[in-house]
N, C-alpha and C positions, 0 to 999 in steps of 0.2 A: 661497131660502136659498143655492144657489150661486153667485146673480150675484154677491154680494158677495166672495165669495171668489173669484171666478175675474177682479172685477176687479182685486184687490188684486193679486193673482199677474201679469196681466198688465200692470200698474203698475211694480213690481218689475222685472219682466223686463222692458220698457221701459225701464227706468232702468241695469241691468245693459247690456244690447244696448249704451245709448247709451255707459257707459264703457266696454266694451269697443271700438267704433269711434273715440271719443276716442282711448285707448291707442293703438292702432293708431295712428291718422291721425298721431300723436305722436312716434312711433317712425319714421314713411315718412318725415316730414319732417326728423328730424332728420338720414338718410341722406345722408353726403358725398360717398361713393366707391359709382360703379356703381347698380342696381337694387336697390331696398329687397327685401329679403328675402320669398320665399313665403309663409310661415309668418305675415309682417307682413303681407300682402297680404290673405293668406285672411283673417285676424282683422278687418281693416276690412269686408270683406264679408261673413262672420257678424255683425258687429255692425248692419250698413244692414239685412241680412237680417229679423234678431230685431226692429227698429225694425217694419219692411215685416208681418210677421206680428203683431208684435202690434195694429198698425192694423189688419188684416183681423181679427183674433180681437174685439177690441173692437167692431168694424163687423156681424157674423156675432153678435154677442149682441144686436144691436137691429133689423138687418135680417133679413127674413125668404127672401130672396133665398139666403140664404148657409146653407146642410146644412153642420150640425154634422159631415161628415163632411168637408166641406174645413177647415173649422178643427185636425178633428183631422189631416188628413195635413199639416197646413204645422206645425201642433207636434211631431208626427214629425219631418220633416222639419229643423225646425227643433234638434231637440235630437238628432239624430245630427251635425250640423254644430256646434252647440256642444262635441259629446261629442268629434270628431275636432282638433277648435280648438285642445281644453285637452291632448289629449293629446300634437298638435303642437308645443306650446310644450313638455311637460314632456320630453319626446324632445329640442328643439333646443336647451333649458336645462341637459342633463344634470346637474342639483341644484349647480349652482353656487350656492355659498355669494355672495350680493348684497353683503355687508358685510366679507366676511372678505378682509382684504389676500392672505391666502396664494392667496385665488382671482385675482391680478389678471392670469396670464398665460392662464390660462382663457379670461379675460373678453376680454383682446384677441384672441385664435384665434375667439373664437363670431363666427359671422358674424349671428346675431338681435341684438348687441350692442354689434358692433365699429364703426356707421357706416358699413360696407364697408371695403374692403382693395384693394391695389393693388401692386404693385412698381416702385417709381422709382428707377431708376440702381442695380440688383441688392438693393436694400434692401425689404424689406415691410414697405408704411404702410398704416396703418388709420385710417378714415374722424376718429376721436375725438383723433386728435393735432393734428389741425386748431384752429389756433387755444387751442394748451393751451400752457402756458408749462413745465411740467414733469408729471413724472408722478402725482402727485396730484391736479392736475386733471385728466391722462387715468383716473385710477381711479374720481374721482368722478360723470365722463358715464359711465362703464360700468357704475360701479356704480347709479345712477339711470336707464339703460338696464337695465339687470338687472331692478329694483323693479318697472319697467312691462311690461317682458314678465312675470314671476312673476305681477303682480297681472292682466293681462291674461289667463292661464293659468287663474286662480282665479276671475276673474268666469266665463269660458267654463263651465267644470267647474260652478259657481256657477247659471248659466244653462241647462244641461243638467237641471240640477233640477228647477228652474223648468218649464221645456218639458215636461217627465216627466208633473210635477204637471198642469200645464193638459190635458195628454194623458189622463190618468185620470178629468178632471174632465169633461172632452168626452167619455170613454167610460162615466158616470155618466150624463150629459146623454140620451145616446144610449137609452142602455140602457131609461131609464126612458120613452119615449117620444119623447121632444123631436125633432122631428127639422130642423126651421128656425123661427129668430125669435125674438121675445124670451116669446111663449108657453109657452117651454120653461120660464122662471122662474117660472111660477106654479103654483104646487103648497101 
């Protein structure tokens, strides 16, 4: 009864992990000026991470090798880093309105947003003016930098769920017996 539910869950959260490292990887690249941002950095590595555990969670339901107790400390594990992820963004986002023009000087000061920043010849440039012919094309890279961090934020927070869930499922598992392999599912 629970495999099916705990595959679904790690399907899911597979699919999250991977847009979440998408996002990221999205955002490092589009970086002009300087070192893509922390915050962007950590998000690619919670997303490989979440990938990385759910392969071992899915592996740990048919090998018998694998104690339900290391699946549960990597979903631990796992959904304290998703938990710090989202909160990461929602701190370096400070609720900046994504679509609202009145946010666009916001948008270029974030440094999660700006493409990096720079001063050349006493002026402060930011990564997004590159290659933009005026300012609504710098509004519209900041603002679709905005989307992907937000959305990057909410899969995180999204995937901490997730992790939560798989965490209570392994302490069901647990509880009830199971303690390696897919004999846990037969009940």
């Amino acid at each position: 009864m629970l495999a099916p539910i705990s595959l679904g869950l790690r399907a899911l959260q597979f699919i999250f992990a991977v847009v979440v490292l998408g996002l990221a990887v999205t955002l490092i690249k589009a970086q002009v000026l300087g070192d893509a941002p922390t915050t962007t950095k950590y998000s690619s590595f919670t997303g490989a991470f979440g990938i990385i555990v759910c392969a071992a969670g899915v592996a740990g339901m048919f090998v018998s090798a694998i104690p339900d107790l290391v699946t549960m400390a990597l979903d631990g594990v796992l959904a304290l880093l998703f938990l710090a992820g989202g909160i990461a963004w929602a701190v370096g986002l400070k609720g900046i309105g994504c679509k609202d023009q009145t946010a666009y000087m916001q948008m270029r000061e974030n440094g999660l947003l700006n493409e990096g920043s720079a001063t050349v010849d006493g002026v402060a440039v930011i990564g997004a003016d590159y290659n933009s012919n005026n300012d609504y094309d710098v509004f519209d890279k900041l603002s679709a930098n905005c989307q992907k961090g937000m959305a990057d934020e909410i899969m995180q927070f999204i995937s901490f769920a997730f992790a939560l869930g798989l965490l209570g499922l392994g302490f069901v598992r647990w509880r009830k017996g199971g303690t390696s392999g897919s004999s846990r599912y037969v009940a």
